[in-house]
KEKEKE-116002 format. One line per 5 residues: number of its first residue (from 1); for each residue x, y, z of C-alpha. Coordinates in nm, 3 decimals, always signed. Layout:
BEGIN
NUM) X/Y/Z ~ ...
This chain:
BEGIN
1) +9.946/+7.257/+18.345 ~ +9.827/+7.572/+18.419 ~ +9.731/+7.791/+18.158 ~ +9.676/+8.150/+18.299 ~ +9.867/+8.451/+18.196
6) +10.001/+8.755/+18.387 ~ +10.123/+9.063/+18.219 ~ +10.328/+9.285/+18.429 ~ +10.488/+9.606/+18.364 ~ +10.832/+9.824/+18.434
11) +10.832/+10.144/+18.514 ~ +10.991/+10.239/+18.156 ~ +10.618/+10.279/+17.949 ~ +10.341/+10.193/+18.188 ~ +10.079/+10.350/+17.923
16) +10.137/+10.101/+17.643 ~ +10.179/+9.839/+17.943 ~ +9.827/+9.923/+17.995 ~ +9.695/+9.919/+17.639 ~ +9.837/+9.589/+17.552
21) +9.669/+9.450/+17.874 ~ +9.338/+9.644/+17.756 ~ +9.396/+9.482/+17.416 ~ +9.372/+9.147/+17.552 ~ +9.113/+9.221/+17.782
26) +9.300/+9.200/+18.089 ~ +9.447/+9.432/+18.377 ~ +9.837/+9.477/+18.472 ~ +9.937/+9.233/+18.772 ~ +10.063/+9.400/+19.082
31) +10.429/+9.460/+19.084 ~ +10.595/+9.705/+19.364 ~ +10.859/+9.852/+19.210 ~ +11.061/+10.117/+19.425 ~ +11.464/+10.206/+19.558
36) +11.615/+10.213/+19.811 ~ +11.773/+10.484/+19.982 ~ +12.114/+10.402/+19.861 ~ +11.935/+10.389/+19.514 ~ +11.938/+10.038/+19.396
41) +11.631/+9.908/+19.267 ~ +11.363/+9.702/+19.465 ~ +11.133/+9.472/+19.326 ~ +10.807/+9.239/+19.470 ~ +10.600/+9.078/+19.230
46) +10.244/+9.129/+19.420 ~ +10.067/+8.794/+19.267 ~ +10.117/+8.422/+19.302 ~ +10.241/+8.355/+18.883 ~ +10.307/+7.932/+19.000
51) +10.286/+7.784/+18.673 ~ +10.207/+8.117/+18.502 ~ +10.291/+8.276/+18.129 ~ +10.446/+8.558/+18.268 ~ +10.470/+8.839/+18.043
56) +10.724/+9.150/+18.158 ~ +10.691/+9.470/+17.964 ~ +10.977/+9.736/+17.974 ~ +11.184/+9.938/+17.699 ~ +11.476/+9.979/+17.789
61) +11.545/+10.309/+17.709 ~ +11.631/+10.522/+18.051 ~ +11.952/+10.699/+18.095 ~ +12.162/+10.475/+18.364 ~ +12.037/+10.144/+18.300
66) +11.779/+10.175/+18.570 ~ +11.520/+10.032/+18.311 ~ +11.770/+9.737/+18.225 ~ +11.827/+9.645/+18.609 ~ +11.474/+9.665/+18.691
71) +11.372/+9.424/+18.425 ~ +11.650/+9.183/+18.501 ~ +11.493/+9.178/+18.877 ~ +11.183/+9.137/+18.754 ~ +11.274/+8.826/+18.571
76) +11.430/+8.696/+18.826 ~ +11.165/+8.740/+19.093 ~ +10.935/+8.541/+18.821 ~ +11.189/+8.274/+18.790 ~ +11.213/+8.222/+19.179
81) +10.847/+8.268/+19.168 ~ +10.851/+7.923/+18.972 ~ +10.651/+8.081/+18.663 ~ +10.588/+7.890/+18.355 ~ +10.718/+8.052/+18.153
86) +10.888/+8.439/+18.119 ~ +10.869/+8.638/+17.827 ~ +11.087/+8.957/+17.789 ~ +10.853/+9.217/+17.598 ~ +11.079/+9.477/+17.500
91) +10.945/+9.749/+17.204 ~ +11.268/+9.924/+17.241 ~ +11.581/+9.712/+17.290 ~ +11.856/+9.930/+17.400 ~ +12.240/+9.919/+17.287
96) +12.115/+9.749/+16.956 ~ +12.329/+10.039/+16.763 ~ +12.620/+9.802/+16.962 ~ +12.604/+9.487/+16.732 ~ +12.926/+9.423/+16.605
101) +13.306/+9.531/+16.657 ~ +13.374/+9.905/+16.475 ~ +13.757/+9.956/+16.679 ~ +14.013/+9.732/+16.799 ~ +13.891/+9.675/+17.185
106) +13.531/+9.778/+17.204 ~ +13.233/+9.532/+17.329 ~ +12.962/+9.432/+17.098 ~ +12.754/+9.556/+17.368 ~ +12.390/+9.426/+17.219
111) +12.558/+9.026/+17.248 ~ +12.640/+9.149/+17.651 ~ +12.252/+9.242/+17.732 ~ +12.163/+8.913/+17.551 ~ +12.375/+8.706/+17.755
116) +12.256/+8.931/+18.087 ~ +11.866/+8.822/+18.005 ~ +11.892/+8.496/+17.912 ~ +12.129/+8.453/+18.278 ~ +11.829/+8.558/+18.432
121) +11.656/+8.248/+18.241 ~ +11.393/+8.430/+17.991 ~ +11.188/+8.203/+17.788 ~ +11.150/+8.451/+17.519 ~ +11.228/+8.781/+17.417
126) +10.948/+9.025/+17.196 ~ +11.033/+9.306/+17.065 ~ +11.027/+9.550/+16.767 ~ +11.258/+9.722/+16.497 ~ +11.538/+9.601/+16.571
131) +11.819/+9.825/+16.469 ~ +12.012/+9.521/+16.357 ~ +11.849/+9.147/+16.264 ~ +12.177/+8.968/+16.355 ~ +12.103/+9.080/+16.709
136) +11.842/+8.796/+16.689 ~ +12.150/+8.577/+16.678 ~ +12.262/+8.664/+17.007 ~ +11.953/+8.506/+17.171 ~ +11.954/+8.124/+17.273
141) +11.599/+8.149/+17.310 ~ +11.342/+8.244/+17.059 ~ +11.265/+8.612/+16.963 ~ +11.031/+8.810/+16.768 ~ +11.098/+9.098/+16.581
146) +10.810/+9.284/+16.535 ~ +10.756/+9.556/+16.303 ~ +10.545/+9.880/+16.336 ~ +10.519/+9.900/+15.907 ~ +10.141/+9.792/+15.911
151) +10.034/+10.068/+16.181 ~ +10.234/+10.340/+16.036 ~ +10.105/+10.253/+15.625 ~ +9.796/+10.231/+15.753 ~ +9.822/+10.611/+15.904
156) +9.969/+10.762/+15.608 ~ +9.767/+10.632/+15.399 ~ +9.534/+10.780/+15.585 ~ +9.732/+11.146/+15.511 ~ +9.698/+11.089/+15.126
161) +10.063/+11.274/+15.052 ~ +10.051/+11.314/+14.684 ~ +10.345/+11.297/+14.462 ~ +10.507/+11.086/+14.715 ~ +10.881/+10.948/+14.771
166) +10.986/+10.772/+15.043 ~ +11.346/+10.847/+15.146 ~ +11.607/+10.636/+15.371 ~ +11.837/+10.846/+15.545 ~ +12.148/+10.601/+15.504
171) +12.207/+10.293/+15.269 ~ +12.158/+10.066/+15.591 ~ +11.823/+10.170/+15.625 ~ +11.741/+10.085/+15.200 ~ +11.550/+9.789/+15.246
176) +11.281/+9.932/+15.510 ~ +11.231/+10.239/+15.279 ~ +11.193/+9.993/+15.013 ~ +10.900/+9.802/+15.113 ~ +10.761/+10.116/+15.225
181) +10.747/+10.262/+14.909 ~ +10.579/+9.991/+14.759 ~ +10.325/+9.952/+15.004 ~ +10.230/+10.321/+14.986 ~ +10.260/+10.332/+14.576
186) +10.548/+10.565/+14.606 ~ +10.923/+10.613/+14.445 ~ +11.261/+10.532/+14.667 ~ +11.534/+10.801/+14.744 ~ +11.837/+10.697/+14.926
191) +12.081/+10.936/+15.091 ~ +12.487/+10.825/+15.109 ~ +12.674/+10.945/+15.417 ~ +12.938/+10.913/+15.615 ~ +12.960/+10.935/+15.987
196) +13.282/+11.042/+16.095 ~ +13.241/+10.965/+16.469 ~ +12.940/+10.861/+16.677 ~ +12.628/+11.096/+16.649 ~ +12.776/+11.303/+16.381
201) +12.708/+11.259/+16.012 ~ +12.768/+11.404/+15.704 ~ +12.527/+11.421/+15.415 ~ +12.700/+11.302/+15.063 ~ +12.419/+11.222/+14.814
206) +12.085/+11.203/+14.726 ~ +12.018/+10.868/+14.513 ~ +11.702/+10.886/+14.369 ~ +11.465/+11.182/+14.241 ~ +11.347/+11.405/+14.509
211) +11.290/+11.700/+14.298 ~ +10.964/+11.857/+14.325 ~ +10.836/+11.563/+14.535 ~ +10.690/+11.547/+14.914 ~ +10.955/+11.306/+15.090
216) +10.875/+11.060/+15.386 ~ +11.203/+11.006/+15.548 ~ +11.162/+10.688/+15.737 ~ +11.419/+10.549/+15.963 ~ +11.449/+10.285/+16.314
221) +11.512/+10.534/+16.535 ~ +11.586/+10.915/+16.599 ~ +11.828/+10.957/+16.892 ~ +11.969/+11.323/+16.830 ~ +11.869/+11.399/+16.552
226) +12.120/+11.447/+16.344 ~ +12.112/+11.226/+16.100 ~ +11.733/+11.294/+15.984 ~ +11.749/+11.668/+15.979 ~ +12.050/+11.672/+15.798
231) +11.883/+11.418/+15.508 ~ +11.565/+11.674/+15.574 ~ +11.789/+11.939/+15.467 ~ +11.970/+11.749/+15.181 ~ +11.619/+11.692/+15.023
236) +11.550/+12.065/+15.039 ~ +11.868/+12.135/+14.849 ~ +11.757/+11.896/+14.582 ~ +11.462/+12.085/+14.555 ~ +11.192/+11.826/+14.758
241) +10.851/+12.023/+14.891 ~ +10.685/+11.863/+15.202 ~ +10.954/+11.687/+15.422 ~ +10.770/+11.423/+15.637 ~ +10.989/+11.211/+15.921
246) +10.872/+10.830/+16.012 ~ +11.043/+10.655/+16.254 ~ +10.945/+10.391/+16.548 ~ +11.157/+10.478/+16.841 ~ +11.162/+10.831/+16.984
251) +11.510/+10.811/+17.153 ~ +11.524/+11.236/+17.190 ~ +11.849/+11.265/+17.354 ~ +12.041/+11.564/+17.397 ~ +11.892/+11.894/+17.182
256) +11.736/+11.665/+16.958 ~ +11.345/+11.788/+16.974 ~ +11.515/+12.135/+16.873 ~ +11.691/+12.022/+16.602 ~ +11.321/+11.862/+16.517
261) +11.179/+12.221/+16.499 ~ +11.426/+12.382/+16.313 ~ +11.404/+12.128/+16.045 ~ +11.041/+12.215/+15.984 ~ +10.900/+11.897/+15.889
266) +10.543/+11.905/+15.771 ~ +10.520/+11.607/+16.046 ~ +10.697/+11.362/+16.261 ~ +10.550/+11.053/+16.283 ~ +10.650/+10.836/+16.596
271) +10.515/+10.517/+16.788 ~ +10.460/+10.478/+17.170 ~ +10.750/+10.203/+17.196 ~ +10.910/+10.515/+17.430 ~ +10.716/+10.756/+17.605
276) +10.764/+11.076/+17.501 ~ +10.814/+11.358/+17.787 ~ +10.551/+11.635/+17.788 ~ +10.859/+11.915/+17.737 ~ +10.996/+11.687/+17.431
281) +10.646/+11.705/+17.231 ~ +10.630/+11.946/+16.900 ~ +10.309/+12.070/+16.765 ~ +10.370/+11.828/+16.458 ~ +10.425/+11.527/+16.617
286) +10.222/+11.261/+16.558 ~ +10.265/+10.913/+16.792 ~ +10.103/+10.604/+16.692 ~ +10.001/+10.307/+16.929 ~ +10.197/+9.969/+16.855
291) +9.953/+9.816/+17.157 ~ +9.748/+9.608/+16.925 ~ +10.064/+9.497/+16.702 ~ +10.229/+9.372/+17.056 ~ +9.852/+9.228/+17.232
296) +9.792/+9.027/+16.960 ~ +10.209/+8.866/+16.965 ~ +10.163/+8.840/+17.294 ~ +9.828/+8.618/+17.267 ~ +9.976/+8.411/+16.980
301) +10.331/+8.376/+17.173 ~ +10.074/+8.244/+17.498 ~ +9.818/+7.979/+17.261 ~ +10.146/+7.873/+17.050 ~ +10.021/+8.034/+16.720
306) +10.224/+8.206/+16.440 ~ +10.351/+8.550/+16.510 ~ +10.519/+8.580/+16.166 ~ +10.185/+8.561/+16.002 ~ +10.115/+8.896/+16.154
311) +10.306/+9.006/+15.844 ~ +10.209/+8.826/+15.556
């Protein structure tokens, strides 16, 4: 049996592509990917992967699903490729917000890209902070749900923030705050709110003291916004000093990086699971690299060791 591995990579993130293949002391395997004039996406996979761990890395996080239908083609050029094996590693799994029915007819969207990836025939999926763990369920095939806690304690640890109280922006979010908090030493603040419809929220509460406090407001994700600067500006009310924000993926849509500034956050602390566009970045943000959290997975995932131990 042949026990080589390839790591290619989507368009989505080719620079953390390139540092997980640096972590593992290897270089990216040619892929041509391209359109066509009537804009559908065209694929090639460049090496012979016979036999092969293939490895595919791509977020997908792109407005039109051209990051979705690339990977998908990419798969499938493995599969007819005869690889090994072909692992899907995705740090930022789009439609995961779409994990259950909220309406009467409505798709649980997150189950419908599970069942579109393993029709392609993945072997495995990789990926991290999941918005929702049940989405885990969807899979037939294994997956690993990585999280970017160690890299991010380790940084603000690093920062020293005195006084300290780690805040989660919605009750949903409690138990990551939680173990935050006690790794870092610090108290736990929760805010209660309602969303009325999607992307809108409404502060309610602060659970927790706040007052007089410097408050790291950690969350999944920030899409537009809304929901952090509003508990940003719920903890001011209350009387918090330094407001920091934490979160792993830097969604950014719509006015969001806006929004960022006018909350005046001491700093925003993202990872590299999304690439952030030169006209989105603020003076006080701060992105970590997952790379070594997602090289080493990947080499245990290839040798058959424990990726749950990464976490212990």
């Amino acid at each position: 049996m042949n026990d080589e591995m390839k790591i290619f990579s989507g368009s989505s993130n080719f620079p953390l592509a390139s540092e997980i293949a640096s972590y593992l002391g290897m270089e990216l395997s040619a892929v041509d990917l391209d359109k066509f004039k009537d804009g559908e996406n065209s694929v090639r996979i460049c090496e012979n992967v016979r036999g092969v761990d293939v490895f595919i890395i791509q977020s997908t996080c792109s407005p039109g699903n051209d990051y979705i239908m690339e990977l998908l083609l990419m798969v499938d050029a493995a599969y007819r490729a005869s690889a090994r094996r072909i692992n899907a590693v995705i740090p930022y799994f789009g439609y995961a917000r779409q994990d259950r029915k909220v309406e009467p007819r409505v798709p649980i969207s997150s189950k419908v890209v599970a069942n579109i990836l393993q029709a392609v025939r993945i072997n495995r999926m990789l990926t991290m902070d999941l918005h929702s763990d049940q989405i885990q369920g969807f899979f037939d095939v294994p997956v690993d749900n990585l999280f970017a806690t160690p890299i991010v304690i380790d940084y603000l640890k690093k920062l020293n923030i005195k006084n300290a109280s780690v805040v989660s922006p919605d009750t949903g979010g409690a138990e990551r705050a939680r173990f935050l908090a006690k790794k870092l030493g610090a108290e736990l603040a929760i805010i209660d709110k309602r969303r009325p419809e999607a992307n809108v929220s409404e502060v309610m509460n602060v659970i927790g003291r706040v007052e007089g406090k410097n408050c790291i407001l950690v969350d999944d994700m920030v899409d537009t916004a809304g929901s952090i600067t509003e508990a940003a500006r719920a903890l001011r009310d209350t009387g918090a000093n330094d407001v920091y924000c934490v979160a792993t993926h830097p969604v950014l849509s719509a006015d969001a990086t806006m929004k960022l500034l006018n909350a005046d956050f001491k700093e925003i602390v993202f990872t590299n699971t999304i690439p952030i566009p030169p006209d989105k970045m603020l003076d006080n943000i701060k992105v970590l690299s997952i790379a070594p959290l997602f090289g080493e997975a990947v080499r245990r995932i290839h040798y058959g060791e424990s990726v749950s131990s990464l976490f212990v």
